[in-house]
VOPAGU-2260 file (C-alpha; in pm, 1 decimal, decimal comma):
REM VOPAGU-2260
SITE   aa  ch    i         X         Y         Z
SITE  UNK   A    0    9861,7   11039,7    5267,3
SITE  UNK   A    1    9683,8   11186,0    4995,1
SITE  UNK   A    2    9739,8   11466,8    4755,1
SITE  UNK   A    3    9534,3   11694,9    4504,0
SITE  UNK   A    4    9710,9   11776,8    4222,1
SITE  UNK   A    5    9534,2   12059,2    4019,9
SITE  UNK   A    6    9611,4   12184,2    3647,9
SITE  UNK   A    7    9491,2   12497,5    3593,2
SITE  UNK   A    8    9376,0   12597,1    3263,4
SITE  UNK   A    9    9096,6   12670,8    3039,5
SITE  UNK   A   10    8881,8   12423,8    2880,7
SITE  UNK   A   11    8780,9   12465,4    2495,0
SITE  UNK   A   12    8935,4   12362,1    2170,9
SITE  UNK   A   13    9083,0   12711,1    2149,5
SITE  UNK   A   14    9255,5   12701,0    2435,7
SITE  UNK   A   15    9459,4   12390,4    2380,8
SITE  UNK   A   16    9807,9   12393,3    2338,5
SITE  UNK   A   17    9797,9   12780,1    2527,9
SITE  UNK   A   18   10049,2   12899,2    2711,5
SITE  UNK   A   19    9743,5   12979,6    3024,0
SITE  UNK   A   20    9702,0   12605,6    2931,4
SITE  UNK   A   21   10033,5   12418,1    3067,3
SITE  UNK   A   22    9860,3   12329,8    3413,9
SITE  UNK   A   23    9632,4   12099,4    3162,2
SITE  UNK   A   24    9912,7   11974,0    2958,9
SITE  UNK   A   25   10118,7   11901,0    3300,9
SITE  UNK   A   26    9802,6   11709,1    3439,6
SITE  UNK   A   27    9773,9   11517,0    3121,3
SITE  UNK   A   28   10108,5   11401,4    3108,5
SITE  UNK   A   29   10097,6   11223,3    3468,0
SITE  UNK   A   30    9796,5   11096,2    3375,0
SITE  UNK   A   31    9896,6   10950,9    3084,1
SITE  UNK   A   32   10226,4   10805,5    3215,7
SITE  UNK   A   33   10024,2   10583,9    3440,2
SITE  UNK   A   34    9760,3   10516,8    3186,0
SITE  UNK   A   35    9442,6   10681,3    3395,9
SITE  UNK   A   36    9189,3   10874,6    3226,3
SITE  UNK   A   37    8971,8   11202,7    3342,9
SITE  UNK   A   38    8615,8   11215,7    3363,7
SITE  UNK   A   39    8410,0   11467,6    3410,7
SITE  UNK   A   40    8307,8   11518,0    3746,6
SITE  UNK   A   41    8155,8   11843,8    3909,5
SITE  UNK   A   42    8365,6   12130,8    3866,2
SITE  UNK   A   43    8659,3   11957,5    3690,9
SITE  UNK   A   44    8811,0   11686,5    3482,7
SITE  UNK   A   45    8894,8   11426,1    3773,0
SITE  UNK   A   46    9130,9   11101,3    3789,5
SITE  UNK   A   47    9308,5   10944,1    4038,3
SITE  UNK   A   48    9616,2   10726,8    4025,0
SITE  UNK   A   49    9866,3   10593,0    4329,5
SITE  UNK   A   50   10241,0   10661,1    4374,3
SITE  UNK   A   51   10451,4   10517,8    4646,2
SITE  UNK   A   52   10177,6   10469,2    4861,0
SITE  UNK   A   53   10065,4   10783,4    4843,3
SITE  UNK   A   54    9671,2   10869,4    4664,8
SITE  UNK   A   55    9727,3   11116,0    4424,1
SITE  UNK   A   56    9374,4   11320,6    4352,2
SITE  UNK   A   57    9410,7   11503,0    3991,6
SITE  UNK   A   58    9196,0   11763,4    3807,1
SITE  UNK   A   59    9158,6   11987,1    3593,2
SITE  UNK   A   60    8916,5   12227,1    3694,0
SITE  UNK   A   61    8607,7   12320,2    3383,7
SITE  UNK   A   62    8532,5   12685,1    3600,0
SITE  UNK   A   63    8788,2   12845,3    3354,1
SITE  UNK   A   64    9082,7   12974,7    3459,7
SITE  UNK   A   65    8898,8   13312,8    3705,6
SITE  UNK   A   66    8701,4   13095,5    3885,9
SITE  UNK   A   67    8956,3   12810,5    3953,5
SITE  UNK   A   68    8964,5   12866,0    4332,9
SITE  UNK   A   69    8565,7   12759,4    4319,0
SITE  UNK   A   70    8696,3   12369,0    4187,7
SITE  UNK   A   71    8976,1   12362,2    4402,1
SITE  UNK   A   72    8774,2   12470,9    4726,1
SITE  UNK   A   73    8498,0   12210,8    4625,6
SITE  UNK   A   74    8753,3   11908,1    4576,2
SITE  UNK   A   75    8958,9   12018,5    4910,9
SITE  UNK   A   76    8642,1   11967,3    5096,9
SITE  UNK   A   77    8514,4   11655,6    4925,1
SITE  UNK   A   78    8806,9   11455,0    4949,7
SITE  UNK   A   79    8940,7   11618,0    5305,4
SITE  UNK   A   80    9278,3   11703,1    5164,3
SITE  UNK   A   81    9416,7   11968,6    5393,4
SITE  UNK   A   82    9623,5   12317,2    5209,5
SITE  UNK   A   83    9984,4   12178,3    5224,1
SITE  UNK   A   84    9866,7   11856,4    5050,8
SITE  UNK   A   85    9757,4   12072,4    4759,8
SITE  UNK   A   86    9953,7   12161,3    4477,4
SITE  UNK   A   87    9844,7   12436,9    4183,8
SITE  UNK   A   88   10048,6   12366,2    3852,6
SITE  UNK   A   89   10027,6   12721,6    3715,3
SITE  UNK   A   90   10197,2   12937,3    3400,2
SITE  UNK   A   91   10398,2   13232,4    3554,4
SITE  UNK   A   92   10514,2   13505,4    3332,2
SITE  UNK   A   93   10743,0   13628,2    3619,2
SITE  UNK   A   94   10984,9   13284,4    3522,8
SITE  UNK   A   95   11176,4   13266,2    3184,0
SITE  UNK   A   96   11074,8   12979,6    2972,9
SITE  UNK   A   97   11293,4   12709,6    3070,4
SITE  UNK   A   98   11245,7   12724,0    3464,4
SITE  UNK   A   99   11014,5   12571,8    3689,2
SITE  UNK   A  100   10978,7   12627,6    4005,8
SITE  UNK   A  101   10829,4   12480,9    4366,5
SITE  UNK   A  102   10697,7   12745,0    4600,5
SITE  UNK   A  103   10535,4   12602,7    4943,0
SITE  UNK   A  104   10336,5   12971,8    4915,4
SITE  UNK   A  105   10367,3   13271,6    4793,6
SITE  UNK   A  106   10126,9   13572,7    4636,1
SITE  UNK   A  107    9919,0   13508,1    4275,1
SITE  UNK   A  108   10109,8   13787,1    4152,6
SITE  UNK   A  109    9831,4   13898,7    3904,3
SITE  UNK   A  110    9785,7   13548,9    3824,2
SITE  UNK   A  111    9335,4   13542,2    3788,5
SITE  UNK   A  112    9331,7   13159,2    3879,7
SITE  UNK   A  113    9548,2   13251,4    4170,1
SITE  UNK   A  114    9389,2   13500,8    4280,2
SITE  UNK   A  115    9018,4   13320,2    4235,5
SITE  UNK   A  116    9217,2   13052,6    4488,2
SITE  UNK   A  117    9346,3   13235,7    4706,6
SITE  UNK   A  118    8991,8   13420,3    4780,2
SITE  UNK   A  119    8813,1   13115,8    4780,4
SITE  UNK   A  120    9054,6   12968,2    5032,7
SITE  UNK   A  121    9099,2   13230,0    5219,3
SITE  UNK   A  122    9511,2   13172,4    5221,5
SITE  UNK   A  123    9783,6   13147,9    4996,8
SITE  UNK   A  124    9973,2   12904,0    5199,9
SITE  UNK   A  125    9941,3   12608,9    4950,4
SITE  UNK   A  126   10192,6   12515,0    4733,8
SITE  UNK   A  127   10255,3   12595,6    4397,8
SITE  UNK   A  128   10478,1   12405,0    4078,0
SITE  UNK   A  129   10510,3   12768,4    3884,1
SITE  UNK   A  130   10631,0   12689,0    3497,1
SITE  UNK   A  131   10783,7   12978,2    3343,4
SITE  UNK   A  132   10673,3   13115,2    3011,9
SITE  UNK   A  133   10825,6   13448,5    2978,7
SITE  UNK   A  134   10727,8   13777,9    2909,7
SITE  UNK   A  135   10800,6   13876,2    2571,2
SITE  UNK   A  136   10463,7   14075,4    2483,1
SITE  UNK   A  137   10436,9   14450,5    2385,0
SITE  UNK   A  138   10306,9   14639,0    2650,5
SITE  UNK   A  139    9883,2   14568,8    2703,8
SITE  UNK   A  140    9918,6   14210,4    2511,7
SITE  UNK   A  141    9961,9   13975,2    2825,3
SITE  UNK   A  142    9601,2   13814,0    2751,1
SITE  UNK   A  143    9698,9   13760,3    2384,5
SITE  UNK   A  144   10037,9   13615,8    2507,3
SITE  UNK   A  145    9909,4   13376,7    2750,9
SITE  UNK   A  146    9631,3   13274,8    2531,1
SITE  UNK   A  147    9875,9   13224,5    2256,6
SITE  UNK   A  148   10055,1   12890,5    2207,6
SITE  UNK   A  149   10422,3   12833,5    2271,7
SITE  UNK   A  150   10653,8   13001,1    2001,8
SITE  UNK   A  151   10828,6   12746,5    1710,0
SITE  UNK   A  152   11199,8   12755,2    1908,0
SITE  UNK   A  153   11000,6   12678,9    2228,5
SITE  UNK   A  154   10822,4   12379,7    2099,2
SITE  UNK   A  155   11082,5   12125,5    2072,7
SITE  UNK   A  156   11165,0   12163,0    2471,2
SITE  UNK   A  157   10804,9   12163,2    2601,4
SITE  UNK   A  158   10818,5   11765,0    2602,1
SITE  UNK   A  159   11113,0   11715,7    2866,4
SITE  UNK   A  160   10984,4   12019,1    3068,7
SITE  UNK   A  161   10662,6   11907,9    3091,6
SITE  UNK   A  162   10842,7   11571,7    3205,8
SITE  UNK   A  163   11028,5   11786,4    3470,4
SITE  UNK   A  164   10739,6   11925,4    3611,7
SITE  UNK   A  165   10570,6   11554,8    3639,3
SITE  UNK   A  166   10899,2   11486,4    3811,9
SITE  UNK   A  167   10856,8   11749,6    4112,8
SITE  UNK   A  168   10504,4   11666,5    4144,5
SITE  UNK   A  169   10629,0   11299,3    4197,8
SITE  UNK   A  170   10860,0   11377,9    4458,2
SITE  UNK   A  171   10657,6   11656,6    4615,4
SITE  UNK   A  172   10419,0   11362,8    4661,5
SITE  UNK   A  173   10683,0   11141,7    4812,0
SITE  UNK   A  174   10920,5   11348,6    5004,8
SITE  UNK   A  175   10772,2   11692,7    5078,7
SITE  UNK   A  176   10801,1   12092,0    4920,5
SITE  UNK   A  177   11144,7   12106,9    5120,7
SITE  UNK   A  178   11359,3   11869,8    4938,0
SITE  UNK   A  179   11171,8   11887,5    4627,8
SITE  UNK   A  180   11280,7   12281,2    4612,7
SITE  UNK   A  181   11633,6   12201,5    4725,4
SITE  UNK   A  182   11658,4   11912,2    4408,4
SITE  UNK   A  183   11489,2   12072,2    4137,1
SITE  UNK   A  184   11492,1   12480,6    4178,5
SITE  UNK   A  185   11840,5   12506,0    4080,7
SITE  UNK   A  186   11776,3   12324,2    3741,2
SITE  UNK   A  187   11674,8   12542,2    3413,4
SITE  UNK   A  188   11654,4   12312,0    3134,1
């Protein structure tokens, strides 16, 4: 079987580090675990690594984060990956910090990369790993918030979430959305 893993986020020095930005960190940090690195390909950083016998497909797309849906469509149809082998690692400011969730579907709730996705695809019926960053912005600063990095008292956990999350994605790639939901959605670290 084989799987496309895809980090949203926005490429650019200023965007590094951004809370918009932890599909990119997520993506690097199963990269980097099995020592692969990206390279540039159209429409996206791309790499691929194995696990368990399964072909893992990862990018991160370079069509910023409102035209995502164009990179994902393109590498769907290059490498024949069908919608329930795809999985979008995206912020949600609907989660608290701390929780991560699996979703086999659901709406982009606002969410532009989402949204570019799900009109390029036509569906939202591909799965989603949805990393919760809050919602602690004044009223008309979400942009500012999401563009913003990760507060000081948030810091210090990012590394074993971001571990977490490469955790689901390894066993949504080895034994399904279903049981991955029923062993991780419970946990907030």
């Amino acid at each position: 079987m084989r799987y496309l893993i895809v980090g949203l986020g926005n490429i650019g020095p200023e965007y590094v580090d951004t809370r918009h930005n932890i599909g990119f960190m997520i993506a690097d940090a199963l990269a980097k675990e099995v020592e692969v690195s990206f390279h540039h390909m159209r429409l996206a950083y791309y790499t691929e690594l194995n696990y368990k016998g399964q072909k893992i497909h990862l990018i991160k797309p370079t069509t910023y984060m409102n035209l995502s849906g164009k990179a994902v469509n393109y590498w769907m149809q290059q490498l024949k990956i069908p919608i329930e082998n795809v999985l979008i690692i995206v912020d949600d400011l609907a989660l608290p910090f701390g929780a991560i969730r699996l979703k086999p579907k659901g709406s982009h709730a606002g969410h532009n990369g989402l949204k570019s996705i799900e009109a390029m695809l036509g569906s939202s019926n591909y799965p989603r790993l949805r990393f919760g960053i809050g919602d602690h912005f004044p009223k008309g600063q979400q942009v500012s918030y999401v563009l913003s990095g990760f507060d000081e008292d948030e810091q210090p956990e990012l590394p074993a979430l971001i571990a977490h999350s490469v955790e689901m994605i390894r066993s949504f790639v080895s034994v399904g959305a279903g049981l991955t939901m029923t062993r991780f959605n419970k946990s907030v670290i």
